[in-house]
C-alpha positions in Angstrom: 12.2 -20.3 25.1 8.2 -20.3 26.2 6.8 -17.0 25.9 3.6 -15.3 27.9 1.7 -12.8 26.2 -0.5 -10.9 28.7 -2.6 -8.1 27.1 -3.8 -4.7 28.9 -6.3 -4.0 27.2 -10.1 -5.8 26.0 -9.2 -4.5 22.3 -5.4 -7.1 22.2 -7.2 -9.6 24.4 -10.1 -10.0 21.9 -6.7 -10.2 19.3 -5.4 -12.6 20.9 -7.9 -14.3 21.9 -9.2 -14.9 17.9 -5.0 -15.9 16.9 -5.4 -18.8 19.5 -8.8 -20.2 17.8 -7.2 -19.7 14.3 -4.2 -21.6 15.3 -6.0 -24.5 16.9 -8.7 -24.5 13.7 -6.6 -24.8 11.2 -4.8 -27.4 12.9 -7.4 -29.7 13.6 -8.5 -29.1 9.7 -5.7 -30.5 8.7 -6.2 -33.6 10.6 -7.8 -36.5 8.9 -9.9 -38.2 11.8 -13.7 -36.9 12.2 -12.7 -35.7 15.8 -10.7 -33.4 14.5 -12.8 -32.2 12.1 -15.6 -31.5 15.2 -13.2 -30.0 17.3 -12.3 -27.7 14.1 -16.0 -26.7 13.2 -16.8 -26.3 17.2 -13.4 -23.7 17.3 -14.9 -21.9 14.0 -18.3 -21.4 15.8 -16.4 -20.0 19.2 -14.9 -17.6 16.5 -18.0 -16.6 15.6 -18.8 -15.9 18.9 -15.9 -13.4 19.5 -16.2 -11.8 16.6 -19.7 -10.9 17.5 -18.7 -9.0 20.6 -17.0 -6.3 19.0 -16.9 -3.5 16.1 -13.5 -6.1 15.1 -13.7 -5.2 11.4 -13.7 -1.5 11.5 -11.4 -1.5 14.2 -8.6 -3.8 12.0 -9.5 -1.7 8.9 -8.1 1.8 11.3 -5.7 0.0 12.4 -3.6 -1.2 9.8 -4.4 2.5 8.0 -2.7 3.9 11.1 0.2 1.6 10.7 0.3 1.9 6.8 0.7 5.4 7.3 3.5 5.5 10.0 5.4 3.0 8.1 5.3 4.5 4.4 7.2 7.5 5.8 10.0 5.0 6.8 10.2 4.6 3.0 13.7 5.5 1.9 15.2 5.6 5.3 18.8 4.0 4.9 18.3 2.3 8.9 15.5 0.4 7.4 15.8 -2.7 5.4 13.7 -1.8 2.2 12.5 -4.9 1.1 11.5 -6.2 4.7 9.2 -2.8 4.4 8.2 -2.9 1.1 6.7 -6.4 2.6 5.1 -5.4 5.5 3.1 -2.6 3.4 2.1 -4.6 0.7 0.9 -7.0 3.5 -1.2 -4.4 4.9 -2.5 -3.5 1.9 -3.8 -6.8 0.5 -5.6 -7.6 4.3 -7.2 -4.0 3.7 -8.6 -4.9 0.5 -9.8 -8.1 1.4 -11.4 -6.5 4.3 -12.8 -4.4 2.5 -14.0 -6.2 -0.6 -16.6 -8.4 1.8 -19.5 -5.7 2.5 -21.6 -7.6 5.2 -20.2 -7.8 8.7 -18.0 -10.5 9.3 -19.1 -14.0 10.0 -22.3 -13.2 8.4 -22.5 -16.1 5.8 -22.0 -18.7 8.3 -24.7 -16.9 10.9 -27.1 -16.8 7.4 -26.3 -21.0 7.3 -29.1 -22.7 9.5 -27.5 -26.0 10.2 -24.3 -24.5 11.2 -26.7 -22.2 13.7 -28.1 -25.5 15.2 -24.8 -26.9 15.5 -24.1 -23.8 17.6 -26.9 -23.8 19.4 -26.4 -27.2 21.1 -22.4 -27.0 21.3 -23.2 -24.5 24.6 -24.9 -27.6 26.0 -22.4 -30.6 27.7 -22.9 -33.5 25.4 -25.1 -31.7 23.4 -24.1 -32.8 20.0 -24.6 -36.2 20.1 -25.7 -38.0 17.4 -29.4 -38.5 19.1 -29.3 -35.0 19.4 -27.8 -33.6 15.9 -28.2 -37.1 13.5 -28.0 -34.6 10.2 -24.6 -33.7 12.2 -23.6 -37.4 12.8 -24.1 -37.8 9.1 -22.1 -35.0 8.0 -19.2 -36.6 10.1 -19.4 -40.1 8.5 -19.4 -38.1 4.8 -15.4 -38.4 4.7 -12.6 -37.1 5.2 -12.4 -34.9 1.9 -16.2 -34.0 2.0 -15.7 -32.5 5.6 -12.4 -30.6 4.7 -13.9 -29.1 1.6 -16.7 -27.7 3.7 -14.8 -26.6 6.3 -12.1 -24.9 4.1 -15.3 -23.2 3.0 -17.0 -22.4 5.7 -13.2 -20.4 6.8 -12.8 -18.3 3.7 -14.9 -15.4 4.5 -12.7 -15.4 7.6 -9.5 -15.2 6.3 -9.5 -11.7 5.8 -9.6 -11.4 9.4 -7.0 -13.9 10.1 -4.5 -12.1 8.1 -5.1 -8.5 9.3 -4.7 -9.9 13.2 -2.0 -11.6 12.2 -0.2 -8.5 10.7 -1.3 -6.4 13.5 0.1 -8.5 16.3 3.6 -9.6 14.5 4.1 -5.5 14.7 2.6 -5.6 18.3 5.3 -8.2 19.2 7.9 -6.9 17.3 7.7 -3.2 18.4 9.3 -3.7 22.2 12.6 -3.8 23.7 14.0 -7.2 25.3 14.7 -6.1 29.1 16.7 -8.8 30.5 15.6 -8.9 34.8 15.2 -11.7 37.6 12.2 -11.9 39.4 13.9 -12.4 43.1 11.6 -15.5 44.8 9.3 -15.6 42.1 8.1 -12.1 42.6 8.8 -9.1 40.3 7.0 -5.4 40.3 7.9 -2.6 38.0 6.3 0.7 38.2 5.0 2.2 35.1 5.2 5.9 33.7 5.1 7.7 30.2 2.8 9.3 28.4 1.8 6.3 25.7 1.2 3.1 27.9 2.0 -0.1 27.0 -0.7 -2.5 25.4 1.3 -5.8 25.8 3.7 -6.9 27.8 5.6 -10.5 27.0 7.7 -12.4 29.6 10.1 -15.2 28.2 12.3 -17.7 30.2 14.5 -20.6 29.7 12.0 -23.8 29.2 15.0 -25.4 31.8 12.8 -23.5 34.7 9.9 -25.3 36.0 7.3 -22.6 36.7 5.8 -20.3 34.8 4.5 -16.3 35.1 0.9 -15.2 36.7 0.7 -11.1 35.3 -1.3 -8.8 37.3 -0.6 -5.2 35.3 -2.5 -1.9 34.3 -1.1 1.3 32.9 0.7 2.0 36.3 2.6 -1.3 37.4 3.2 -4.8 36.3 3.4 -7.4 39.2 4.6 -10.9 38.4 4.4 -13.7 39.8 5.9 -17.1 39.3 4.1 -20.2 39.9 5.0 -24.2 39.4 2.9 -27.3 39.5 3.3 -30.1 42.2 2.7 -33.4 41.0 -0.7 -33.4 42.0 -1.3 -30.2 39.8 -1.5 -28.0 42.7 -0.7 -24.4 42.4 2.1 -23.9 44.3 4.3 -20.3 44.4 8.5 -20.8 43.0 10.6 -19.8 46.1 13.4 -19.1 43.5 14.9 -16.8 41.5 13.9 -16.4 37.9 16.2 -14.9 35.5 13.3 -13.4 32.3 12.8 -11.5 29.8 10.5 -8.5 29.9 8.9 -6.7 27.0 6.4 -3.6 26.8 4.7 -4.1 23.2 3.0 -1.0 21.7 1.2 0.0 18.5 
């Protein structure tokens, strides 16, 4: 059942946003072949990038206070599985400390390493880490397989801190909505929005039968959906049926 995530908000975008990278470095770290490995240390560097947008750290740190808080008075409450608690805090606490434990601003070691810098510095150009361009780079690649996993595996572990608090954060994002089950009738679905605590996510899941997928347009006042397919010339093309989906408003 493919799922859509669609964010309302810059703070779960820039979440999301860093749990896509993560996913797609630490798969191409595991991968043996030296294209991997660039593709890995090119993902770590866009990282980088996000994380230097935003106040991320003190913002995660609040964050899972705020939920440590609300969930430690759930302690002892006979609806709630104790041990699937007890889990979740000690979670919370661990990516706290770890947070905490690291005093410089995050991604700072790799922004103090030089050559890393110069790889980033010529990874915004096209082509522009080619071994003509970057041969100390070129020789770093022909090192090995071990020598470049080693490094790499290095150069991630001031970020796992990080890694673990968004995690955390977004499982109880994901997990805190109800599953609305709706059909968008031709491809087209609006839903007005009221309360006084807005939503800050909203997920849309659907069989993996249908071809087409959802296009969100949504702010704290209505959610417009629309679904989309691709001909076989991968031209956009709007799904003149209806789609039975699931809708769910996701809030901290």
């Amino acid at each position: 059942m493919p799922s859509y995530d669609y964010p309302f908000n810059e703070r779960i975008r820039t979440l999301l946003r860093v749990e896509d990278l993560f996913a797609k470095l630490l798969h191409n770290i595991k991968g043996g072949h030296e294209y991997h490995h660039h593709c890995a240390l090119i993902t770590l560097l866009q990282i980088l990038d996000v994380v230097d947008r935003s106040e991320l750290k003190l913002d995660l740190l609040q964050e899972l206070e705020r939920q440590k808080l609300a969930m430690s008075a759930l302690v002892g409450n006979p609806a709630i599985a104790a041990n699937t608690l007890n889990t979740i805090l000690r979670d919370m606490e661990l990516a706290s400390d770890a947070l905490r434990a690291d005093n410089t601003k995050l991604g700072q070691t790799l922004r103090a390493n030089e050559w890393l810098m110069s790889i980033k510095q010529r990874a915004n150009i096209p082509g522009g880490v080619c071994e003509f361009d970057l041969p100390s780079y070129h020789y770093w690649l022909g090192l090995g397989e071990a020598k470049r996993q080693e490094d790499l595996n290095a150069w991630l572990q001031p970020l796992l801190p990080m890694h673990a608090a968004i995690s955390i954060i977004l499982r109880i994002l994901r997990g805190s909505g109800v599953s609305s089950k709706l059909t968008a009738n031709n491809g087209a679905y609006q839903q007005m929005l009221g309360g006084a605590k807005p939503a800050q996510m909203l997920r849309v899941v659907l069989s993996d039968k249908l071809n087409c997928f959802p296009e969100v347009s949504a702010n704290k006042y209505a959610i417009n959906i629309r679904f989309n397919q691709l001909d076989a010339g991968q031209k956009l093309q709007k799904y003149e049926q209806d789609v039975p989906f699931s809708l769910i408003l996701c809030n901290l």
